[in-house]
N, C-alpha and C positions, 0 to 999 in steps of 0.2 A: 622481517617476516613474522615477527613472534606477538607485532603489534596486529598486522592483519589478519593474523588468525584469532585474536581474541577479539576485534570485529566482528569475526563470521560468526564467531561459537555467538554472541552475543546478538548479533540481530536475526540470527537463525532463532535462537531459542524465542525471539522477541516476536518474530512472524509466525511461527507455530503458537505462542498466547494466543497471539491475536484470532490467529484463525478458528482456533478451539473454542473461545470467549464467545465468537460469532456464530460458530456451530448450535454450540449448547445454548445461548443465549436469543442471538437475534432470526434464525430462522426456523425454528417454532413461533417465535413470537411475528412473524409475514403470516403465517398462514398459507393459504393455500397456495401462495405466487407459483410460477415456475421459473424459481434462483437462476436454476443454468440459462435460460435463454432469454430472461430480461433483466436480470441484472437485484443484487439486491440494493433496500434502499438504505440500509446501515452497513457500508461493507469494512467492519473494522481491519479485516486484513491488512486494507490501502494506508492505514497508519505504519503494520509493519514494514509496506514497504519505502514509504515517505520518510517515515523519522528518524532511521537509521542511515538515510544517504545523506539527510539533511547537516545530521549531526557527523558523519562519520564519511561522509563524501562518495565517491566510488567504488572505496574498498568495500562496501557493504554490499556492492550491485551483485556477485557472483552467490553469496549468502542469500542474498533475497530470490533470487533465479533458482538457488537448489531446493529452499523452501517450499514454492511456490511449485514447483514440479513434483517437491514428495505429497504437497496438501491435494493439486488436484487429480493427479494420479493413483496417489497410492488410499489417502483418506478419505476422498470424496467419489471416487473411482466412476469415471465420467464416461461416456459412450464410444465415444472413439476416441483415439490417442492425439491423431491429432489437430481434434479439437481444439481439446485442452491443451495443446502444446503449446499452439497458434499464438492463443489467448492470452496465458503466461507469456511468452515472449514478448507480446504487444504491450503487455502491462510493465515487464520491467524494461522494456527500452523505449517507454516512453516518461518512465521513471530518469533514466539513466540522461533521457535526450533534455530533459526538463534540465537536469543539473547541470549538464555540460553548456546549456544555454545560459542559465543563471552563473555561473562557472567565467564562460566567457565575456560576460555584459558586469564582471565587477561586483555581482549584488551579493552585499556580506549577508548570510545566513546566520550565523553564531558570528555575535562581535566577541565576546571572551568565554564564560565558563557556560556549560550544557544547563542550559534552562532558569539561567540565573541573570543573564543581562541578553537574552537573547533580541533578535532584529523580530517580533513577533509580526510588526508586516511584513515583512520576506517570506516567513514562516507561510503563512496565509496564504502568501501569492503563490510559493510554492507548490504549496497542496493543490489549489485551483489549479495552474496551467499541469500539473501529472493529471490531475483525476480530466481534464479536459480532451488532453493528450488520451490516456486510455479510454475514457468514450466515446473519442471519436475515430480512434483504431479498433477497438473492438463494436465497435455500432459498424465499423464497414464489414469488418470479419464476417459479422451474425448476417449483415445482408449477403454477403457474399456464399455462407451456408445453407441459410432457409430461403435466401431468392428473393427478399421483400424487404424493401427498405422500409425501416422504422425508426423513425428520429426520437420515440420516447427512448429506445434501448442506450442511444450514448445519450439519454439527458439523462435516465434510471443510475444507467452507470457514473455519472458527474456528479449526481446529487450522492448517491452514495457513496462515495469516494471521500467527497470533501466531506459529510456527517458523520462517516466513519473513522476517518484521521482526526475529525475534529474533537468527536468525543474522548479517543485514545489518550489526544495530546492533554486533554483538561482532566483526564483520571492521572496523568503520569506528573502534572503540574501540582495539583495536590495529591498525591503521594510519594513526590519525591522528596518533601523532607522529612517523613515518616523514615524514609530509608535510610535518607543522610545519619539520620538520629541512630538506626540499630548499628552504623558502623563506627560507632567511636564508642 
């Protein structure tokens, strides 16, 4: 119990970066877009919640679910509730569906230590089938609220997804023996 709650604390804390990182950072830097209904095209969040399942397997899915409920709930405070519930839910159980498929097909994600002999194709393919999985759960969602199918909204969300974890995973690759370093 005492390993899945430092899990949580950890990819919680890890999904709140992310999301903050992307607040203050990449959506001033869109411009005019409208985030909530097409999707951004750096969505760094999708790293918090990629890298922590990758690494950390399922115990991270309920941390990334309560995350993701306080960011667009509480910090982003979205129009209707459920929304944004929808949404979140789409995104982490397509999170969740991605690893129990990779899960049951055998395919090693971490062959031995976190980011130091990792399977970085798996890595990759990972990221691509969630962020595909969530564009194309939430591209049905969006048409199923505003009434109009639009196939840019789950490519928006796809491409964002996989640029935004991708970015995440290469700030976390060089900097993670920066870290290594302060703890000895």
């Amino acid at each position: 119990m005492g390993k899945f709650f430092e899990i949580s604390i950890y990819t919680f804390i890890f999904h709140i970066l992310c999301y903050v990182l992307w607040l203050i950072i990449v959506v001033p830097a869109e411009g005019p877009t409208n985030v909530s209904a097409l999707g951004s095209l750096i969505y760094l969040p999708h790293a918090g919640r990629v890298l922590p399942v990758i690494f950390f397997g399922w115990k991270a899915v309920p941390a990334v679910f309560a995350a993701e409920f306080l960011e667009w709930e509480v910090l982003w405070q979205g129009e209707d509730f459920y929304r944004t519930a929808v949404a979140t839910s789409i995104s982490t159980i397509a999170v969740l569906s991605t690893w129990a498929t990779f899960f049951l097909l055998g395919v090693d994600l971490n062959q031995s230590d976190v980011l130091k002999a990792t399977n970085w194709k798996h890595v990759f393919l990972f990221i691509f089938f969630a962020s595909a999985a969530n564009g194309l759960g939430n591209g049905a969602w969006y048409t199923y609220i505003y009434g109009q199918a639009d196939p840019l909204i789950s490519l928006r969300f796809l491409v964002g997804d996989v640029v935004g974890a991708t970015i995440m995973l290469i700030l976390l690759v060089l900097f993670y023996p920066m870290f290594r370093n302060f703890q000895k």
